[in-house]
KEZABA-534668 format. One record per atom (N, C-alpha, C, O): residue in three letters; atom name; x, y, z. Coordinates in steps of 0.1 Angstrom, whole numbers, padded with zeros to 4 digits. Layout:
<pases>
<pase resn="ALA" name="CA" xx="X" yy="Y" zz="Z"/>
...
</pases>
This chain:
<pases>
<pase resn="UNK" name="N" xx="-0441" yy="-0230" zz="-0410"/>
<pase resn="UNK" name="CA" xx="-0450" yy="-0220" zz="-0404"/>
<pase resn="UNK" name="C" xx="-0443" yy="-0212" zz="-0394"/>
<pase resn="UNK" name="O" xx="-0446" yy="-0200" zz="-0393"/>
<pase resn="UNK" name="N" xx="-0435" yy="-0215" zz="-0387"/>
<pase resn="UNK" name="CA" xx="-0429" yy="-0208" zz="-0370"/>
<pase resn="UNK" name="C" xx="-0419" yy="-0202" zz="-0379"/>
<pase resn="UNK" name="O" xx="-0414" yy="-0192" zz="-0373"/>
<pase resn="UNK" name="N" xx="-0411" yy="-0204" zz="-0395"/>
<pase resn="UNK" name="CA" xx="-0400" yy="-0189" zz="-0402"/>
<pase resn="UNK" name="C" xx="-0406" yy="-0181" zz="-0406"/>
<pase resn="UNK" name="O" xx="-0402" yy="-0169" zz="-0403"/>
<pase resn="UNK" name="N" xx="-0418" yy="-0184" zz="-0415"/>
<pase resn="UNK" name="CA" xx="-0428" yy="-0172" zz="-0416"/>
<pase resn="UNK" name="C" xx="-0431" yy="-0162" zz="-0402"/>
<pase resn="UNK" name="O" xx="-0430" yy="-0150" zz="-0404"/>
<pase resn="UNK" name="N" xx="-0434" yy="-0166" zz="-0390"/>
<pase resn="UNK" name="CA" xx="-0433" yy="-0160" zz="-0379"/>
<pase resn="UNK" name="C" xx="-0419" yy="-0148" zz="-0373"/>
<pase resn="UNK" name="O" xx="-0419" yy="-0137" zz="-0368"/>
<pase resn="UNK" name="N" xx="-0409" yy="-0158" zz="-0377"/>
<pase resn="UNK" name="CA" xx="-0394" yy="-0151" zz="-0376"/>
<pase resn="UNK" name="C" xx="-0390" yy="-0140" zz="-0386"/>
<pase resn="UNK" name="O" xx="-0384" yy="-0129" zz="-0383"/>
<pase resn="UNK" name="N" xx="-0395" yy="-0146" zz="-0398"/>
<pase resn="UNK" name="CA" xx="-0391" yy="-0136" zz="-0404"/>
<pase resn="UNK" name="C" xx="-0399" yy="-0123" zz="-0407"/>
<pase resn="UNK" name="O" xx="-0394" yy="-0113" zz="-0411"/>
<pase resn="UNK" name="N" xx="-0415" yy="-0123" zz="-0403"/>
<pase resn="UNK" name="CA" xx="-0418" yy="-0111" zz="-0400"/>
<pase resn="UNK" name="C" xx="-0416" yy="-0106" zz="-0388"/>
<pase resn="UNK" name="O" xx="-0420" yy="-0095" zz="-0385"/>
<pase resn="UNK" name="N" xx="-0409" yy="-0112" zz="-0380"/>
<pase resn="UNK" name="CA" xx="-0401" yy="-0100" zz="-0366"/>
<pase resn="UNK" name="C" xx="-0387" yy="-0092" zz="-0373"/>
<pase resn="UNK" name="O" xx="-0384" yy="-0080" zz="-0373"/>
<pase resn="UNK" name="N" xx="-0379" yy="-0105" zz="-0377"/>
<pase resn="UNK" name="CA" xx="-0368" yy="-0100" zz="-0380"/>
<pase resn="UNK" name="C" xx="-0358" yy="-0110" zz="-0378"/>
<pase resn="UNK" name="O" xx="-0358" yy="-0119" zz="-0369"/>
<pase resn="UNK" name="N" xx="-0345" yy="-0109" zz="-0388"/>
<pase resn="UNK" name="CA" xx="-0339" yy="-0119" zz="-0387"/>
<pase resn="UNK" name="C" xx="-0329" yy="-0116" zz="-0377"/>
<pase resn="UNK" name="O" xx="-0322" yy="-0125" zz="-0373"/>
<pase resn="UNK" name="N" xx="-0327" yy="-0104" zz="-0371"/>
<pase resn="UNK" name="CA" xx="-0315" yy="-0104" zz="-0358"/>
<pase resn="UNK" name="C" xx="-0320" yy="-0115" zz="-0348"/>
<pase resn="UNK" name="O" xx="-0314" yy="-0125" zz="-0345"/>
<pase resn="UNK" name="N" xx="-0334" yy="-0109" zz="-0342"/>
<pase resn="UNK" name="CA" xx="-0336" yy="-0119" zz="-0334"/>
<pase resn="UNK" name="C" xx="-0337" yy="-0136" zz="-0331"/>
<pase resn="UNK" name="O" xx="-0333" yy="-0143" zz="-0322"/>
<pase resn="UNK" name="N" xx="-0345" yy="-0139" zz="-0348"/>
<pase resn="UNK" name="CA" xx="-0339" yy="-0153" zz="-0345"/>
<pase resn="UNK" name="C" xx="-0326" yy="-0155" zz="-0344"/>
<pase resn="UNK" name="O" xx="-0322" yy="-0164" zz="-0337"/>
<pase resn="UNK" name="N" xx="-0317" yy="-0148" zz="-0350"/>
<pase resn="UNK" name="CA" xx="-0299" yy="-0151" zz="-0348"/>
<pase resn="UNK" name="C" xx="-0296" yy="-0151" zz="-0335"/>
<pase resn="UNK" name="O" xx="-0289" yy="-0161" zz="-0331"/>
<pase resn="UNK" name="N" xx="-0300" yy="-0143" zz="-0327"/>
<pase resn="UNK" name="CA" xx="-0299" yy="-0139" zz="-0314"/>
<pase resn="UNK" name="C" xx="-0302" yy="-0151" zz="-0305"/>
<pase resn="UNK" name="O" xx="-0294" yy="-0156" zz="-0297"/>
<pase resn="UNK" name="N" xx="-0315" yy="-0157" zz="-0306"/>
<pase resn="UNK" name="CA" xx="-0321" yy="-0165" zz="-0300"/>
<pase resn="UNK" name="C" xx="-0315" yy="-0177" zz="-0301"/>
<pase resn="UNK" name="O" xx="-0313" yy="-0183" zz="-0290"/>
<pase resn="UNK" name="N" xx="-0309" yy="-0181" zz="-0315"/>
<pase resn="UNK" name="CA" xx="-0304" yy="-0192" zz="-0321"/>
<pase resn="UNK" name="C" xx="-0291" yy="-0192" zz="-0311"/>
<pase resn="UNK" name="O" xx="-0288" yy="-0201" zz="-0303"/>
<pase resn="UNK" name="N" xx="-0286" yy="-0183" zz="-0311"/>
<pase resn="UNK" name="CA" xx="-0269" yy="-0180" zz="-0305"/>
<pase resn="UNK" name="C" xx="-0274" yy="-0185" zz="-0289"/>
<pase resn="UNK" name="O" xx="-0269" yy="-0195" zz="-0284"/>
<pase resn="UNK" name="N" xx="-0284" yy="-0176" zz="-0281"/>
<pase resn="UNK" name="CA" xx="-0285" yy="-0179" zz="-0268"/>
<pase resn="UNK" name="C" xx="-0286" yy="-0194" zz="-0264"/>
<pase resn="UNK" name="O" xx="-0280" yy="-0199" zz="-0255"/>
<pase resn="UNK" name="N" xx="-0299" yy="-0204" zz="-0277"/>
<pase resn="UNK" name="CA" xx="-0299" yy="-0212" zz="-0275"/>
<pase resn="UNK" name="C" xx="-0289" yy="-0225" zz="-0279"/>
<pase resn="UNK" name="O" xx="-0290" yy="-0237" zz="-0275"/>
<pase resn="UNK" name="N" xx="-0278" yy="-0218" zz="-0288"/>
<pase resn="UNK" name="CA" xx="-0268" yy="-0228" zz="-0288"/>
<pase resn="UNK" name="C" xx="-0262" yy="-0232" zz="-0275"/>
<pase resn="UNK" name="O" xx="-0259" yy="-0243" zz="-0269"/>
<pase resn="UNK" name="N" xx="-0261" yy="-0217" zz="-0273"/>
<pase resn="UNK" name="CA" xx="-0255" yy="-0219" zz="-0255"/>
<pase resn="UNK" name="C" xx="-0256" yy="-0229" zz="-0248"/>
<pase resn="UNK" name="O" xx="-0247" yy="-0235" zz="-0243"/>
<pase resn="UNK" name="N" xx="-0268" yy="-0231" zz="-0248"/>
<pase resn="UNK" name="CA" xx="-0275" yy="-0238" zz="-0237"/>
<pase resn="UNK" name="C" xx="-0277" yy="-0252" zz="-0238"/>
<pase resn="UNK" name="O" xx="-0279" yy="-0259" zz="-0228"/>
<pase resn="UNK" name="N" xx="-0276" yy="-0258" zz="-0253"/>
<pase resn="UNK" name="CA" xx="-0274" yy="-0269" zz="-0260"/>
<pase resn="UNK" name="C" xx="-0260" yy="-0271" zz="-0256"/>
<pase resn="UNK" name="O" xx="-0260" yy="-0281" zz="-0249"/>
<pase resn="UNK" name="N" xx="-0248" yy="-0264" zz="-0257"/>
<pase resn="UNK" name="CA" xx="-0236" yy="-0270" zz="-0254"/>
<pase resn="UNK" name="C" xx="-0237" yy="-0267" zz="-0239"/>
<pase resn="UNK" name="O" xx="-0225" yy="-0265" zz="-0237"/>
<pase resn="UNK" name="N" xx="-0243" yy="-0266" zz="-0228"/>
<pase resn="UNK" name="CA" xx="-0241" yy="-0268" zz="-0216"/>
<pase resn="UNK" name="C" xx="-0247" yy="-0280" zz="-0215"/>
<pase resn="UNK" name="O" xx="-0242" yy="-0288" zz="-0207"/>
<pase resn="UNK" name="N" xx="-0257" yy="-0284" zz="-0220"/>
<pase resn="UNK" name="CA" xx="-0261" yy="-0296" zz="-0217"/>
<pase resn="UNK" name="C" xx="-0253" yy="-0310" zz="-0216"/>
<pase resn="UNK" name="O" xx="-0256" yy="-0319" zz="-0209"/>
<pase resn="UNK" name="N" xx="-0243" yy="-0309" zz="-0224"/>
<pase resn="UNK" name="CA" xx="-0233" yy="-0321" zz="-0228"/>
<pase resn="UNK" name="C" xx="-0223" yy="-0318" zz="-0213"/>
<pase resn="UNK" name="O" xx="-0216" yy="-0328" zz="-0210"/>
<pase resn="UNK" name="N" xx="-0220" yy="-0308" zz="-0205"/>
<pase resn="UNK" name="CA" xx="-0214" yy="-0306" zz="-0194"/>
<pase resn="UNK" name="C" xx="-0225" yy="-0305" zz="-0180"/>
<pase resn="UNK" name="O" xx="-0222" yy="-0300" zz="-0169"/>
<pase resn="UNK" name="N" xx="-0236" yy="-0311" zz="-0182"/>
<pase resn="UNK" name="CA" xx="-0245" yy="-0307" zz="-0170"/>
<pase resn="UNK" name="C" xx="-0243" yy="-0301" zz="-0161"/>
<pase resn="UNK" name="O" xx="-0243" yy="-0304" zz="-0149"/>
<pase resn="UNK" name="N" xx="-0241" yy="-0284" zz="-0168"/>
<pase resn="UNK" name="CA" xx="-0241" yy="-0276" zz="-0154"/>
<pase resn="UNK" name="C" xx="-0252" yy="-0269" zz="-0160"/>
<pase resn="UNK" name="O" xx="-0255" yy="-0264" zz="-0171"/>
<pase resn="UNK" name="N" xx="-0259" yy="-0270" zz="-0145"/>
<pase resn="UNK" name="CA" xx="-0276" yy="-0268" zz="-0147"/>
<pase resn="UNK" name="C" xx="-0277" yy="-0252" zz="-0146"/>
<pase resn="UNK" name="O" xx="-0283" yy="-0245" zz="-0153"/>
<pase resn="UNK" name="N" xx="-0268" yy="-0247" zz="-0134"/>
<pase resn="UNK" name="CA" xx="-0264" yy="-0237" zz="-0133"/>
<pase resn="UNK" name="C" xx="-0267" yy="-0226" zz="-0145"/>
<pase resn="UNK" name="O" xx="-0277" yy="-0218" zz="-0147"/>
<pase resn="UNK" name="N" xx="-0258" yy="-0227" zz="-0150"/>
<pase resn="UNK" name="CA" xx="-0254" yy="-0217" zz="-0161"/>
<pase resn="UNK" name="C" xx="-0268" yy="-0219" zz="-0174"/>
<pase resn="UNK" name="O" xx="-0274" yy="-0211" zz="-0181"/>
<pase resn="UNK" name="N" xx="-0269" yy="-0231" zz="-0173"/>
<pase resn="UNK" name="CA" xx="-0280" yy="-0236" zz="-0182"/>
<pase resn="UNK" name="C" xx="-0291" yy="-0232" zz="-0179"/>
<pase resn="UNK" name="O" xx="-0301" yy="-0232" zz="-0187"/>
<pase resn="UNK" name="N" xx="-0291" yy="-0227" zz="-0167"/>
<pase resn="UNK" name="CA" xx="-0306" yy="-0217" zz="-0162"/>
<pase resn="UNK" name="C" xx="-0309" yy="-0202" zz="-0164"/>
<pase resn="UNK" name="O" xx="-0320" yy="-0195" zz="-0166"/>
<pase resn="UNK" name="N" xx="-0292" yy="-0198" zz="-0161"/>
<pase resn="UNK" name="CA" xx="-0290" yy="-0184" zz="-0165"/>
<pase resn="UNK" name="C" xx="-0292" yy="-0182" zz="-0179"/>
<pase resn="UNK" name="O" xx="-0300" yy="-0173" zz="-0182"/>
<pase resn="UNK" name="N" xx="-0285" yy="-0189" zz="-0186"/>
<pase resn="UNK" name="CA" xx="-0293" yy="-0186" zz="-0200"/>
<pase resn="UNK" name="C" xx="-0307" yy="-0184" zz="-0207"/>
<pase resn="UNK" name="O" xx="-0311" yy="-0175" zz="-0214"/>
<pase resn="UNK" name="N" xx="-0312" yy="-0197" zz="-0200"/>
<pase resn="UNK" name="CA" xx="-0324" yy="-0194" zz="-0200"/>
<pase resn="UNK" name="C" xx="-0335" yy="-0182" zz="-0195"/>
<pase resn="UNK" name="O" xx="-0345" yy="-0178" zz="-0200"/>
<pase resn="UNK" name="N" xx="-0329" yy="-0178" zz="-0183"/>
<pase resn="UNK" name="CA" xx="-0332" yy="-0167" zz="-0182"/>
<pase resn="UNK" name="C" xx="-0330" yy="-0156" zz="-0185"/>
<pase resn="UNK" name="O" xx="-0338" yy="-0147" zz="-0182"/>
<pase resn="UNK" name="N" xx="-0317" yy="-0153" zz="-0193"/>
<pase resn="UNK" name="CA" xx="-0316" yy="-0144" zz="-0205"/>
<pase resn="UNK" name="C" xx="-0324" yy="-0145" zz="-0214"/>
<pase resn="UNK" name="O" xx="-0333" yy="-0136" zz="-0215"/>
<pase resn="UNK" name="N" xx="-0325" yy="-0155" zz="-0223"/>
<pase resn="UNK" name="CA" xx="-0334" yy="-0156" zz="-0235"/>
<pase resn="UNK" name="C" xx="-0350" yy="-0150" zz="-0233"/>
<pase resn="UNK" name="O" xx="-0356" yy="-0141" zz="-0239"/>
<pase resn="UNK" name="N" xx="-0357" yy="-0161" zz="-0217"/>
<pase resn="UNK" name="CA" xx="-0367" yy="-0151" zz="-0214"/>
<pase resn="UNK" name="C" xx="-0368" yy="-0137" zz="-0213"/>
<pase resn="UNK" name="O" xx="-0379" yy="-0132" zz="-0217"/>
<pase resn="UNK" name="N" xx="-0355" yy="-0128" zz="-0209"/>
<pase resn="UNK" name="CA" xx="-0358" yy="-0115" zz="-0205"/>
<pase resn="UNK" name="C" xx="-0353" yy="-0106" zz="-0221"/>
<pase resn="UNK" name="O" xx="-0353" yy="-0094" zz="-0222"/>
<pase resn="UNK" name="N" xx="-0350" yy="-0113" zz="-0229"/>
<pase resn="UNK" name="CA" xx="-0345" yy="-0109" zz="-0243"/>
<pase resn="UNK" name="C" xx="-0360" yy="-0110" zz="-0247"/>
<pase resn="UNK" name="O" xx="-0366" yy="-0099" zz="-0249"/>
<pase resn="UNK" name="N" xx="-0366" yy="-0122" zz="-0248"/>
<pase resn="UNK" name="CA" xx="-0378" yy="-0121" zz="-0252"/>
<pase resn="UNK" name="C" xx="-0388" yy="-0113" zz="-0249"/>
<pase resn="UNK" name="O" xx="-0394" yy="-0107" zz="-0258"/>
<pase resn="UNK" name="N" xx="-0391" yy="-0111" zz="-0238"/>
<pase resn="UNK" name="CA" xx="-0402" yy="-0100" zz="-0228"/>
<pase resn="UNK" name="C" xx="-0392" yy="-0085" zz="-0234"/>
<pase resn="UNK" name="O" xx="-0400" yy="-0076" zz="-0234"/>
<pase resn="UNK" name="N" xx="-0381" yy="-0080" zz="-0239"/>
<pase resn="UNK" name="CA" xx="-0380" yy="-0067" zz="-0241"/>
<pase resn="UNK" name="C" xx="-0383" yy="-0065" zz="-0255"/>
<pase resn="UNK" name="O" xx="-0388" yy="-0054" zz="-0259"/>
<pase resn="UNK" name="N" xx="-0380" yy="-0077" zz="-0264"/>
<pase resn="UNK" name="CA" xx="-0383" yy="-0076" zz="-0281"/>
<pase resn="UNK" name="C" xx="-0397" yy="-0073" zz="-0281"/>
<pase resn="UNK" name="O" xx="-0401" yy="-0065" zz="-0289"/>
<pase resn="UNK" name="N" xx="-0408" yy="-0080" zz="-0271"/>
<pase resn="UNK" name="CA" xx="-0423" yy="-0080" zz="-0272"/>
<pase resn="UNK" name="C" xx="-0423" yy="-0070" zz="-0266"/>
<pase resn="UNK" name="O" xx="-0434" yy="-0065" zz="-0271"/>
<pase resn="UNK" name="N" xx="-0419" yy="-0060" zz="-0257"/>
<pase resn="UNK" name="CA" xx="-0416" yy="-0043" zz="-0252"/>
<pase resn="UNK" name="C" xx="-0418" yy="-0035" zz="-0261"/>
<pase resn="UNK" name="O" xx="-0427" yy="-0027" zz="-0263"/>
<pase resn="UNK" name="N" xx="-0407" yy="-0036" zz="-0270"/>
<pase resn="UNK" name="CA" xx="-0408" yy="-0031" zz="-0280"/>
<pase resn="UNK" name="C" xx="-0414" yy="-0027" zz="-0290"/>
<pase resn="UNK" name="O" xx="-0414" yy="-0016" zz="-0294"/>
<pase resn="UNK" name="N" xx="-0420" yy="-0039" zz="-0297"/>
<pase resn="UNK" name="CA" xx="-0429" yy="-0040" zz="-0305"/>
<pase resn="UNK" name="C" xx="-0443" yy="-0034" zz="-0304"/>
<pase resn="UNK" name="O" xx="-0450" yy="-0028" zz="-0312"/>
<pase resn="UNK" name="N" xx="-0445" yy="-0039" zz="-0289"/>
<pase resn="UNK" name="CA" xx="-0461" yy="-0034" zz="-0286"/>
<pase resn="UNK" name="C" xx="-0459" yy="-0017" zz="-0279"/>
<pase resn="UNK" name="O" xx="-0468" yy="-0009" zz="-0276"/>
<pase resn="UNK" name="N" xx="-0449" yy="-0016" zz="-0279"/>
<pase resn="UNK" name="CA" xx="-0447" yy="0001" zz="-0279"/>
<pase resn="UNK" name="C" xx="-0444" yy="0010" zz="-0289"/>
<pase resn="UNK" name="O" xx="-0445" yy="0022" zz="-0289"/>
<pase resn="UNK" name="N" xx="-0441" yy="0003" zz="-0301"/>
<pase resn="UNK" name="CA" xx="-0441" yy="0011" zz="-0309"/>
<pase resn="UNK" name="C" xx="-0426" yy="0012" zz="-0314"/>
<pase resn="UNK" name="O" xx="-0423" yy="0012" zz="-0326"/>
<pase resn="UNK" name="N" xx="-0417" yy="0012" zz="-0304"/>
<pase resn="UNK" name="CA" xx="-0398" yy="0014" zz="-0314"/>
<pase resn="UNK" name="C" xx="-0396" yy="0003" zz="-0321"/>
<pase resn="UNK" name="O" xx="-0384" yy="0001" zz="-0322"/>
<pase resn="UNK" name="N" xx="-0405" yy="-0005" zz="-0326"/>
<pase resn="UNK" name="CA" xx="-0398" yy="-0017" zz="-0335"/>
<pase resn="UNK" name="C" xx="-0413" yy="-0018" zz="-0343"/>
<pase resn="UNK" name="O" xx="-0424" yy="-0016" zz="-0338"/>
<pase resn="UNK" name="N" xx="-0408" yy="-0023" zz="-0359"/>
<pase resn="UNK" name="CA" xx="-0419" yy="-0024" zz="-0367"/>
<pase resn="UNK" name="C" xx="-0418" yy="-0035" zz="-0370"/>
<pase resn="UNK" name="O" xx="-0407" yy="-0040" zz="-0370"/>
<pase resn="UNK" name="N" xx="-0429" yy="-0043" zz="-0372"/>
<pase resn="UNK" name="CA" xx="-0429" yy="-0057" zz="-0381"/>
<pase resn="UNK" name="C" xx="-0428" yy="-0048" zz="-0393"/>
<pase resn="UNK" name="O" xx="-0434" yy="-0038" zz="-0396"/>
<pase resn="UNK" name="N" xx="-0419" yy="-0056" zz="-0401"/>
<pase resn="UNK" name="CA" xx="-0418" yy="-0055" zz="-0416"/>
<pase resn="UNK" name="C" xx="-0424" yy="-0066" zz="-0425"/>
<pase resn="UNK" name="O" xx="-0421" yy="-0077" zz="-0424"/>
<pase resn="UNK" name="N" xx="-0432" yy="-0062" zz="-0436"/>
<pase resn="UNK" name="CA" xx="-0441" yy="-0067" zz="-0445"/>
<pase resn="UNK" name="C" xx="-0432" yy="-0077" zz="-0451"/>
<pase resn="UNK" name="O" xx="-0436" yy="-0084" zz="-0460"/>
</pases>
């Protein structure tokens, strides 16, 4: 149910997402919480501009 979701946004972004959150998966094996936060807070602000977009109109869900 949650690829049907992905794949009507679009497959960049899950790639995107996937990529940020590998990141953050291999920081975990080095516990630096640090950088593990930054990420995370990329992915959030990646997220909040993809839903910018969408709900403004420069990006289409595709059928």
């Amino acid at each position: 149910m949650a690829n049907e979701r992905f794949s009507a946004v679009g497959i960049n972004i899950q790639e995107k997402a996937t990529m940020i959150w590998n990141e953050a998966d291999l920081l975990l094996s080095g516990a630096d919480i640090a950088a593990k936060l930054q990420l995370l807070t990329q992915l959030d602000a990646y997220k909040k501009s993809v839903i910018y977009e969408y709900v403004t109109g420069k990006r289409e869900v595709s059928a």
